[in-house]
N, C-alpha and C positions, 0 to 999 in steps of 0.2 A: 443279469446282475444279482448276485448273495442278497439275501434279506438282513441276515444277522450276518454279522462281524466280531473279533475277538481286538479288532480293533481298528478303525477310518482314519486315514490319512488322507487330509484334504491340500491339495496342491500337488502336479505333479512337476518340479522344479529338481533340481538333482538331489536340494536337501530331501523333498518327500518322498522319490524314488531310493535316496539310502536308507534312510528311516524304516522302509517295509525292507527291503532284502535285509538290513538289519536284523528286523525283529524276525523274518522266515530262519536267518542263521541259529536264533537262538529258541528256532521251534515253533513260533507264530506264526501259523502259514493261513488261519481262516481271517486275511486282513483284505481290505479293500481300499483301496489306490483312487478317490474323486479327482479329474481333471477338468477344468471349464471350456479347456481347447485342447493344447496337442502334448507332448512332453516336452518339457522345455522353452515354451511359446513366452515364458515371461522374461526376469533378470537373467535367470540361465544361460538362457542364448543367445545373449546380447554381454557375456562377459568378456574381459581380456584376458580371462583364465590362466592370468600370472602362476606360477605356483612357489612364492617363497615363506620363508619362516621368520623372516625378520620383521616383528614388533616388539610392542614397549612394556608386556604384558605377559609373562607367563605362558597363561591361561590359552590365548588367542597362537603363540608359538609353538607350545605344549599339542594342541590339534592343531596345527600347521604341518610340525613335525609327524605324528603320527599318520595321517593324511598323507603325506610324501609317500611313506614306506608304502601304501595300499598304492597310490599313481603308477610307481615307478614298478610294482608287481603285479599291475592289474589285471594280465590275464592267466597267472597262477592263483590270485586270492578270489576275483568276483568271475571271470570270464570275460571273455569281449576284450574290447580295446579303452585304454585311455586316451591315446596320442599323443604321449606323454613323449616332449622332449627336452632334451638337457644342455641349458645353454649358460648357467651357473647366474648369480646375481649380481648385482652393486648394489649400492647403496652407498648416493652423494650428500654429503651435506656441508654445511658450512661453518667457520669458525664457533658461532654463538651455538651452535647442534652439537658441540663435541661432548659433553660429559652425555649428554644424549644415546648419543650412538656407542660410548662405551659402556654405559650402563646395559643397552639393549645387546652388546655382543658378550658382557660378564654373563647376562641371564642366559644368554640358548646356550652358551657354551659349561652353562650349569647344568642345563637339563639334557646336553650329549650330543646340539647339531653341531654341525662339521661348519664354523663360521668363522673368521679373523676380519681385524683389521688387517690394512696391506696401504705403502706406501705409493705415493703417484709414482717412481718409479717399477713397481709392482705391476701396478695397474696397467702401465703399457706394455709388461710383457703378457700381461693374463689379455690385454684387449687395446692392442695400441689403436683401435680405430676412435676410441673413448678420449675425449681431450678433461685433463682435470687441470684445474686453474688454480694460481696460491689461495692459500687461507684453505679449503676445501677438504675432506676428509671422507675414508674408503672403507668400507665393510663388504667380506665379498663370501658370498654362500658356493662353493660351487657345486654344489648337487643338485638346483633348486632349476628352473626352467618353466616351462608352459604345457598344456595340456589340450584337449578338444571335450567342450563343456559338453556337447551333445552325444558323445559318444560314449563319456563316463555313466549318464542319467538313462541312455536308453540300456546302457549293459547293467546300469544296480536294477533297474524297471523289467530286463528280458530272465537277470539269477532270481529277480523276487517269484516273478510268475512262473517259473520251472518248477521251483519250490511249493506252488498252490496257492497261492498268491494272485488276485485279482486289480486287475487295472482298465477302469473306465475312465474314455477322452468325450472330452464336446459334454461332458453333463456335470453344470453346473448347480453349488449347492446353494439352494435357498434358504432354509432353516436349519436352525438344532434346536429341537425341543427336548427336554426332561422331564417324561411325562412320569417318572418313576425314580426314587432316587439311586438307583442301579444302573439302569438302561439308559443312555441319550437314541432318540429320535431323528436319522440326519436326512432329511428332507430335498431331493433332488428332482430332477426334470422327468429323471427313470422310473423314480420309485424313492422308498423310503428304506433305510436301512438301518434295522437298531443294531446298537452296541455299548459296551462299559467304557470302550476309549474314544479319547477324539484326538488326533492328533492337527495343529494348525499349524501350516506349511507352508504359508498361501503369499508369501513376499511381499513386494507391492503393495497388494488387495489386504495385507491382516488388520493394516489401522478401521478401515469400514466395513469388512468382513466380523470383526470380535465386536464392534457397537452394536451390530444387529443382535446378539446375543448378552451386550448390557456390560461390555467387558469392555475398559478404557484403556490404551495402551500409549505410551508414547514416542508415536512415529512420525517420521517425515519422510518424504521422497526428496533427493535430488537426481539430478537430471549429471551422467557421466557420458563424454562422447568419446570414440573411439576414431580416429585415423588411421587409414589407409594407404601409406608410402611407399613408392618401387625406389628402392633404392640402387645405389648404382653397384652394381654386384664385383663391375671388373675392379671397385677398390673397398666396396664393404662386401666381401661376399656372406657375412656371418660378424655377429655381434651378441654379445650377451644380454639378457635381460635388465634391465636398469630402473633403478627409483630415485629420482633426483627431486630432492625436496629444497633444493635453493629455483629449480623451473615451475616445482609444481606439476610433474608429471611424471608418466612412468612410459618404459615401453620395450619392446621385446620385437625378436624376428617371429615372422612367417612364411612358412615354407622358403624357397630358396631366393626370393628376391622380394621379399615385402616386410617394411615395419611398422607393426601396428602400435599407434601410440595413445596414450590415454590419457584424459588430463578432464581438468569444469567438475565442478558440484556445485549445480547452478540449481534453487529451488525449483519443483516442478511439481506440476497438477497429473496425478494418475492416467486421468482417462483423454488428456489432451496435450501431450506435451511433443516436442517435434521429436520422433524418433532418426531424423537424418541426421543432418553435419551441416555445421554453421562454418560453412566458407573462410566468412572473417577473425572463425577462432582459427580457423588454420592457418592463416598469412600471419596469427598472431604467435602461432607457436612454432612454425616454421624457422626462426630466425634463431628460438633456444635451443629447437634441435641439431640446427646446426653449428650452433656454440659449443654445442656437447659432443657432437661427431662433426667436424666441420668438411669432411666429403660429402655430407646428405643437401651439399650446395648442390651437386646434380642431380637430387632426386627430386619427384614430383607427385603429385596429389591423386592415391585412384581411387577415393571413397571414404566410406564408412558407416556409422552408425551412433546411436545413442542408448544408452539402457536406462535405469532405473537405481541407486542405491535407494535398500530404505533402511533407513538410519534410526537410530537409538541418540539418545543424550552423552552416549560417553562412548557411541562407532562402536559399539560390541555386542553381540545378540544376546537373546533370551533364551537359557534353556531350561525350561522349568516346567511344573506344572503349575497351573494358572489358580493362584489361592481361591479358596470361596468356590470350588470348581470341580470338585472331586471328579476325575476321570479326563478331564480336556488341560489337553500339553500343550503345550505351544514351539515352536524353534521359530526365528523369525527376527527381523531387524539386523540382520546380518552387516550392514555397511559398508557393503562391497568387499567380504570375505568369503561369503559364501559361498565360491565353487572350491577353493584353495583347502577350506576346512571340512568341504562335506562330509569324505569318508569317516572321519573320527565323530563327526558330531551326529552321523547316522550311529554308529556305536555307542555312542553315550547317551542317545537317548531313547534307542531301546534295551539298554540295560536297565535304566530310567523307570524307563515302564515296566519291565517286566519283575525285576527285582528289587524297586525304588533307589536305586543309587549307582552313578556311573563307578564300573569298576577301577577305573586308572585316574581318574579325574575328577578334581573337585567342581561340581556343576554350578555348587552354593554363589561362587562367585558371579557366576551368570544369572541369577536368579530374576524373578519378575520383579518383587517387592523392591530390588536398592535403589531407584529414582526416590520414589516417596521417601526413603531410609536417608537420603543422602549420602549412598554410599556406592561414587560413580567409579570407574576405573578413570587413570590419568592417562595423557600421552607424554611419550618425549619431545615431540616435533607437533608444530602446526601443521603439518601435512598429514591430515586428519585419518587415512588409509593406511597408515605406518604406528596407530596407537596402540 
């Protein structure tokens, strides 16, 4: 392992694996990659790595969109695979969500995605297995689809290190000291390694991760589980992705006979929280998905899991450097966006660093300081993953 770095990135999650092959693209290649386990061992790869552009925000569609264009080219721009497939979106809501959803289809359709409303007649012919109900209202992306979060994170993590780029798993960081107001000190199980950057990447782990270093941020965990469905192929054999904010849930195909479905932000403790699948939410959501596709009356339950959001006060990350702090960045609190947005926010925030300011995008709005400022982003819908 390097002693000195031009710049540490702690976490290796997809966000901290974009972040170095980021900065190797733009010529920073003496950087180093801390992991505490493996790549991807956290939120990562426990995502439903939806891949849509439909929020309430600009900012958050703005890298959504850009993010798309790297998925859907991902082994001309980075190499490797994304697994990136295209199964286009919805987006349900209900009477009282309508200026909602028009407002959210006026904005991407400002800044150039390929999105419409479409009427329920529409809707069955883009996806007759989709049942929509009166009162109910349709936005539909169709370029937008799913991806393989593991495959995106080991391919930014295999261009960084081709590049000269270093990445250590299984060693965890202990300190960061500033023994010099130049240099930080990053304190690991290996060794210590100095450098003028620090980037935090660390998901999950950043709210008690930046205390140890005297740095207050405001996070939470909730606890997201994911469902396991074999659906009945001889009459769903393919369905689009979907976000139905009257169920409270979202869900999407896999591979050729499974839908995985996503739904719960249920508070959770870090270091103990069930990583399986609570049974009784599934008999509990069982009955909406089949309101929504009423053939998945003959499908049945083959798993799952549960991940981690860690969430912000207003469900939209930090990308900043961390005031009072000179040289340590932070990306983090993503709110269960961060596989969908990585690519662009790997890009925006080694331009960040390297040249103080993302090129294409204004960062200001993600900044650390607008909690204390009072200056939250809003949503359109209570369905807190769509703000």
């Amino acid at each position: 392992m390097r002693k000195t770095a031009d710049a540490v990135i702690i976490g290796g999650g997809v966000i901290g694996c974009s972040i170095i092959y980021h900065l190797a693209r733009l010529g920073i290649t003496n950087t180093l990659l801390l992991e505490k386990d493996v790549l991807g061992s956290g939120s990562t790869g426990r995502s439903q790595a939806i891949c849509r552009m439909h929020y309430s925000n600009a900012i958050t569609s703005t890298l959504a969109w850009q993010s798309l264009k790297t998925l859907t080219n991902f082994s001309e721009i980075v190499g490797g695979r994304s697994g990136f497939v295209k199964t286009g979106y919805l987006v349900i809501v209900d009477e009282s969500n309508k200026h909602g959803l028009e407002h959210n289809i006026s904005m991407q359709k400002s800044i150039g995605i390929n999105c419409r409303l479409i009427s329920s007649e529409e809707c069955r012919e883009i996806a007759p297995m989709v049942s929509i109900h009166n009162n109910e209202l349709i936005a539909w992306e169709p370029d937008s689809g799913y991806a393989d979060s593991y495959q995106v994170t080991a391919s930014f993590a295999n261009a960084a290190k081709q590049m000269g780029a270093e990445i250590t798993l299984r060693n965890p960081v202990q300190n960061i000291r500033n023994p010099t107001n130049d240099l930080y000190s990053v304190v690991t199980e290996m060794g210590t390694i100095e450098t003028p950057v620090v980037v935090v990447a660390t998901g999950p782990w950043s709210k008690s991760f930046l205390l140890q270093i005297g740095i207050d941020v405001p996070l939470t965990t909730v606890r997201h589980q994911v469902a396991s469905i074999a659906r009945p192929t001889d009459l769903i054999p393919n369905h689009p992705s979907v976000g139905d904010t009257i169920h409270n849930f979202s869900f999407r195909p896999e591979g050729d006979s499974l839908t995985l479905v996503g739904f719960g932000e249920d508070d959770a403790l870090l270091d103990n929280y069930n990583q399986g699948i609570d049974l009784p939410s599934v008999n509990q959501i069982m009955p909406d998905l089949i309101n929504r596709m009423p053939d998945m009356q003959d499908a049945y339950f083959r798993g799952g899991w549960s991940g981690l959001f860690t969430v912000t006060p207003d469900w939209h990350p930090i990308l900043d450097k961390i005031p009072g702090h000179a040289g340590i960045y932070c990306a983090i609190g993503f709110s269960g966006h961060g596989f969908k947005l990585s690519p662009a926010v790997g890009q925006a925030m080694s331009e960040l660093i390297v040249h103080g300011q993302a090129a294409n995008i204004d960062l200001s709005i993600l900044r650390f300081n607008r909690f204390e400022e009072g200056d939250l982003l809003g949503s359109s819908y209570q369905y807190n993953v769509l703000a």
